[in-house]
C-alpha positions as CSV (number, residue, x, y, z in Angstrom):
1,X,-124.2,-135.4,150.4
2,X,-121.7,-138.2,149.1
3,X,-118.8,-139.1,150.5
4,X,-116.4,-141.3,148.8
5,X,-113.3,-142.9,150.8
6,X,-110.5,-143.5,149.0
7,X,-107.8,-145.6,151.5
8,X,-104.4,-146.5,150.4
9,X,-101.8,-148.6,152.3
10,X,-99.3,-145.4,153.3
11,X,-98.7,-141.9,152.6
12,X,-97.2,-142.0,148.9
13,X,-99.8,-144.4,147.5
14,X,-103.0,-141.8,148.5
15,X,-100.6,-138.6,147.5
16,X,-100.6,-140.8,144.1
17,X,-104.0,-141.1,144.1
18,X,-105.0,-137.8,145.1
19,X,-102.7,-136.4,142.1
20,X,-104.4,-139.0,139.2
21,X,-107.5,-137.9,140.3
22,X,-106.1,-133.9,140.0
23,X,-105.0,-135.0,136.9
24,X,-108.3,-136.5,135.5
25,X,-110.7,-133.4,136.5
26,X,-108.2,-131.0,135.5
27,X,-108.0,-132.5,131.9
28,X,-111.7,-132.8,131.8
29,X,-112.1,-129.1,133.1
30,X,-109.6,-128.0,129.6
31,X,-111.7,-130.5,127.3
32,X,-115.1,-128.9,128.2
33,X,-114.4,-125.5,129.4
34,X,-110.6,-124.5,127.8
35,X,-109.4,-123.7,131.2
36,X,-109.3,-125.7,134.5
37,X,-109.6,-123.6,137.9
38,X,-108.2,-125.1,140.8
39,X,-107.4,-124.0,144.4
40,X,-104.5,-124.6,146.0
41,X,-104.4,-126.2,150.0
42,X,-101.4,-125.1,152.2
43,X,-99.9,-127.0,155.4
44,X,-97.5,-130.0,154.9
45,X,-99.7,-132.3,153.8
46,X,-100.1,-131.8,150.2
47,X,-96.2,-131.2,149.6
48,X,-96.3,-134.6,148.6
49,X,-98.9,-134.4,145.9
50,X,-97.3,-131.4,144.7
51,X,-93.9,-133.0,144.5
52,X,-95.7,-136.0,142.0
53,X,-97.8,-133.6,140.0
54,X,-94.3,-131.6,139.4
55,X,-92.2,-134.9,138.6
56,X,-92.2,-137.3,135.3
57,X,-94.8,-138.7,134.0
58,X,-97.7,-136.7,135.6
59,X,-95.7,-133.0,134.9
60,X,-96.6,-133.7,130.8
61,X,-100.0,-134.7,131.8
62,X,-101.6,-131.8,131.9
63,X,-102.1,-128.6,129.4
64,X,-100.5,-126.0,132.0
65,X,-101.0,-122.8,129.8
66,X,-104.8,-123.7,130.4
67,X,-104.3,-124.0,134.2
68,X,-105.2,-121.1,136.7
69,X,-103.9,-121.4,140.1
70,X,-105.2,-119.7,143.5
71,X,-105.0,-120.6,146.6
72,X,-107.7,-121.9,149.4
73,X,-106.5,-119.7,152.3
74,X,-102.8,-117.9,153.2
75,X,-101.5,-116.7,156.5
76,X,-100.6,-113.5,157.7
77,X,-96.9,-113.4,156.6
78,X,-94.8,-112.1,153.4
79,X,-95.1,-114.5,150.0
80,X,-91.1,-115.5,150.6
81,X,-91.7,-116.3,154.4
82,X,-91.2,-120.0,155.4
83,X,-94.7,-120.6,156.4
84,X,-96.0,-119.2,153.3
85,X,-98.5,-121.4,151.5
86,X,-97.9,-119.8,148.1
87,X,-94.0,-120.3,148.7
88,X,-94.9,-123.9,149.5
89,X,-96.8,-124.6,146.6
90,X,-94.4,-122.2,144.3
91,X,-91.1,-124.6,145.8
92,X,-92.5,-127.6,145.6
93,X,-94.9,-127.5,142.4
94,X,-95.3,-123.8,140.4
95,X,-91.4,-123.9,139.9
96,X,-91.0,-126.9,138.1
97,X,-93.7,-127.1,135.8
98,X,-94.7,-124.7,132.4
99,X,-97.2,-122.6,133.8
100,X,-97.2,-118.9,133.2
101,X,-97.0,-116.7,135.7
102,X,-100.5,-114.5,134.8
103,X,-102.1,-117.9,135.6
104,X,-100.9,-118.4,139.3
105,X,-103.1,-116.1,141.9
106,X,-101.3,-116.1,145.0
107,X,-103.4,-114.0,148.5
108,X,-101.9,-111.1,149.7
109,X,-102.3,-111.3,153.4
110,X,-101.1,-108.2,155.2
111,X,-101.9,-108.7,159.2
112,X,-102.8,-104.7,158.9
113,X,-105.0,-105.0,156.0
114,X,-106.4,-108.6,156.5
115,X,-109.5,-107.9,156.0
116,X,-108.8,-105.5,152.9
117,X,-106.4,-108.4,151.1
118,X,-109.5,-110.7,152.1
119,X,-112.3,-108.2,150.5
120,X,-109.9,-107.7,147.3
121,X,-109.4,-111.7,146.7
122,X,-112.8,-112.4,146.7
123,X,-113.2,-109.8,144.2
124,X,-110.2,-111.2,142.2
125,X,-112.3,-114.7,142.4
126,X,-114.9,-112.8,141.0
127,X,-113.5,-111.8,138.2
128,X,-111.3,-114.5,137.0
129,X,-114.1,-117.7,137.5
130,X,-117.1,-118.3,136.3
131,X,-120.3,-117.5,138.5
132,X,-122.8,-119.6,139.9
133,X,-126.8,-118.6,140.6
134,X,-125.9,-117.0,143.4
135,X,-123.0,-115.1,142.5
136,X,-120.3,-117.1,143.8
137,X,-117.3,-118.1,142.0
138,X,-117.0,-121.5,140.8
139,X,-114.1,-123.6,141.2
140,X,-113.6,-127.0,138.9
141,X,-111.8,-128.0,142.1
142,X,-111.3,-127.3,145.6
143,X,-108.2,-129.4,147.5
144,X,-108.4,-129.3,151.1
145,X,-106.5,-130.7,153.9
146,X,-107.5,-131.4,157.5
147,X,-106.1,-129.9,160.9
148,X,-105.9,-132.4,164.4
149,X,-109.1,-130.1,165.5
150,X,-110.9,-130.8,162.3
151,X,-110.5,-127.2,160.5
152,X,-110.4,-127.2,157.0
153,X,-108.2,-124.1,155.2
154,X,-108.7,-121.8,157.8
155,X,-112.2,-122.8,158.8
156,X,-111.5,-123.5,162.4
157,X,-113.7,-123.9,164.9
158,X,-115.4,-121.4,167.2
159,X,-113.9,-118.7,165.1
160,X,-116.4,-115.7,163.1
161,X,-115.6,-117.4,160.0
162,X,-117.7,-120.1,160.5
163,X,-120.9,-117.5,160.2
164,X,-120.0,-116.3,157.0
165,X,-122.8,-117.1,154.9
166,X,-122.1,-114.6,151.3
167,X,-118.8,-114.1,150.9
168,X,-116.7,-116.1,149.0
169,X,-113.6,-115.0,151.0
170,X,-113.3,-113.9,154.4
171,X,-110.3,-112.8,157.1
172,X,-110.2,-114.5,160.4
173,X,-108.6,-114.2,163.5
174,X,-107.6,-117.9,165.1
175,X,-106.8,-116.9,168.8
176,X,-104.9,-120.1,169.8
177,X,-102.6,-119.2,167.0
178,X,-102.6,-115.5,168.1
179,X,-102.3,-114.9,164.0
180,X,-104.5,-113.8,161.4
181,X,-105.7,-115.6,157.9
182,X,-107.7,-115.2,155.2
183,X,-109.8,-118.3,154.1
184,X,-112.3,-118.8,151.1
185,X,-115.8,-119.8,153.0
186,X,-118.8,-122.6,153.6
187,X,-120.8,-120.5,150.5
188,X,-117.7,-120.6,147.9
189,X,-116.8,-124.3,149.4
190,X,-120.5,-125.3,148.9
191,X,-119.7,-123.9,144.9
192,X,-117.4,-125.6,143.3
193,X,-117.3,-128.8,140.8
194,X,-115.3,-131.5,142.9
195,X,-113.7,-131.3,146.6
196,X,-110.6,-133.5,147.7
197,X,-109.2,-133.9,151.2
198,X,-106.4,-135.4,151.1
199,X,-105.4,-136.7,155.0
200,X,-102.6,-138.9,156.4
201,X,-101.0,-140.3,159.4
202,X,-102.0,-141.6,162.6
203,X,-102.5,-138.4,164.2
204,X,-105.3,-137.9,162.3
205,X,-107.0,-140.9,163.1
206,X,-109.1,-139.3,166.3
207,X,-110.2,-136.9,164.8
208,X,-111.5,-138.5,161.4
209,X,-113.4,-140.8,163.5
210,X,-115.5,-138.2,165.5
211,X,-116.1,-136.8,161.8
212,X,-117.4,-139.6,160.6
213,X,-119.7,-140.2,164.1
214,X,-123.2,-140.6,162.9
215,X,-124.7,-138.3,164.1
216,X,-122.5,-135.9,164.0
217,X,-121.5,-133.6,167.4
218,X,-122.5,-130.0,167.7
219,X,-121.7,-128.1,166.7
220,X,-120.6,-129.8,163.7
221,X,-116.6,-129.6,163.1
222,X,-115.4,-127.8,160.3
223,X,-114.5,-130.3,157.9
224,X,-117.8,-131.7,158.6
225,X,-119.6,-129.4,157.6
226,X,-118.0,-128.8,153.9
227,X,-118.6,-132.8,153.8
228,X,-122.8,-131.9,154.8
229,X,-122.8,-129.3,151.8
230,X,-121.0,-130.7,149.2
231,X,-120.2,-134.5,147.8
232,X,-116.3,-134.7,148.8
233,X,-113.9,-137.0,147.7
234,X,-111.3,-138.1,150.7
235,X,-108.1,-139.7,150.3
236,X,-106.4,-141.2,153.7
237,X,-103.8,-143.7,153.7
238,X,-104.4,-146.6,156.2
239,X,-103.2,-145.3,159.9
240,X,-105.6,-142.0,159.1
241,X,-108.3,-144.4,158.7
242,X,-107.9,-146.5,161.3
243,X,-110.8,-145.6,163.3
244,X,-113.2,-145.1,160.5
245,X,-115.9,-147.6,161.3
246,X,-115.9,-148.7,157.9
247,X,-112.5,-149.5,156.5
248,X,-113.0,-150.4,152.8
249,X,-112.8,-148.0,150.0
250,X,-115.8,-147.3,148.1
């Protein structure tokens, strides 16, 4: 599949990036289809993106009545708890721009009923999108971040998750975390219109390297293997890509 690297010179410039290019499919999605579908990463990387796509000029952009928010993956806590990624997303973009409220889809993650709340969001995904051949609901866009271990949502590695191969959302249990998640899946991943990563800092350099190995280790890390199934778009700033063996943006 293609991969296209998009490398800025710091943090800022790719969250700018990242957000025109949010910007351009999401106004393409309403121009064709009336309605633009996107999911939602968590974690602190996008906060920044979120922030510009809230802010002057980008905030007019958009037709947000024809905008439909859900969310790539939650953790196990309440919607108002600090490491919420709905209350993330609702601080730092949802409050501040015209959306209505029908059209945001937060998960419901109850440690007790994970895999219930998982079972009952794929269904909601179900309803709301549009389905593919195979079922599965289609997403105009997909943004994604990238853990130091290479997980993607909460697609981590050597967790059950990873052999999910029909449901579009799944629960999972990450033991080094000792928590519970629920995460959309490689077969609703491998569905949708356009993927972004979005990935800074020189912490993430090691492990964007080993991603990019040719060939690539087995068993394949996480983000890797979203990249094998589906063309993705990446957007690093410079000390992410550091390692890459081929530093120019193409």
């Amino acid at each position: 599949m293609e991969t296209t690297l998009h490398i800025s010179p710091n943090p800022e410039t790719a969250a700018e990036a990242a957000a025109r290019r949010w910007i351009e499919i999401a106004r393409h999605a309403i121009a064709v289809e009336g309605r633009f579908n996107v999911a939602l990463s968590g974690g602190s990387t996008p906060h920044r993106l979120y922030t510009l796509l809230a802010g002057a000029p980008l905030r007019d952009a958009p037709d947000w009545s024809q905008i439909h928010v859900f969310f790539g993956d939650e953790r196990s806590v309440p919607p108002d708890h600090p490491e919420s990624n709905y209350r993330m997303a609702r601080e730092a973009l949802l409050d501040h721009v015209p959306i209505p409220g029908d059209n945001v889809h937060p998960i419901t993650a109850r440690a007790a009923y994970i895999r219930q709340d998982a079972w009952a969001y794929g269904q909601r995904l179900r309803r709301e999108l549009p389905l593919n051949e195979h079922g599965l609901p289609r997403f105009h866009l997909i943004l994604l971040g990238m853990g130091p271990d290479g997980h993607t949502a909460s697609l981590f590695p050597g967790t059950c998750i990873q052999h999910e191969t029909s449901l579009p959302v799944a629960a999972v249990y990450v033991p080094r975390l000792h928590t519970w998640r629920i995460s959309v899946t490689y077969p609703l991943l491998a569905a949708a219109d356009h993927i972004v990563l979005l990935t800074e800092g020189d912490g993430k350099a090691p492990i964007l390297a080993r991603v990019f190995r040719e060939p690539p280790e087995q068993p394949m890390l996480p983000v890797r293997r979203v990249a094998e199934s589906h063309a993705t778009e990446w957007f690093l700033d410079e000390a992410a890509a550091a390692q890459l063996p081929r530093r120019e943006s193409r």
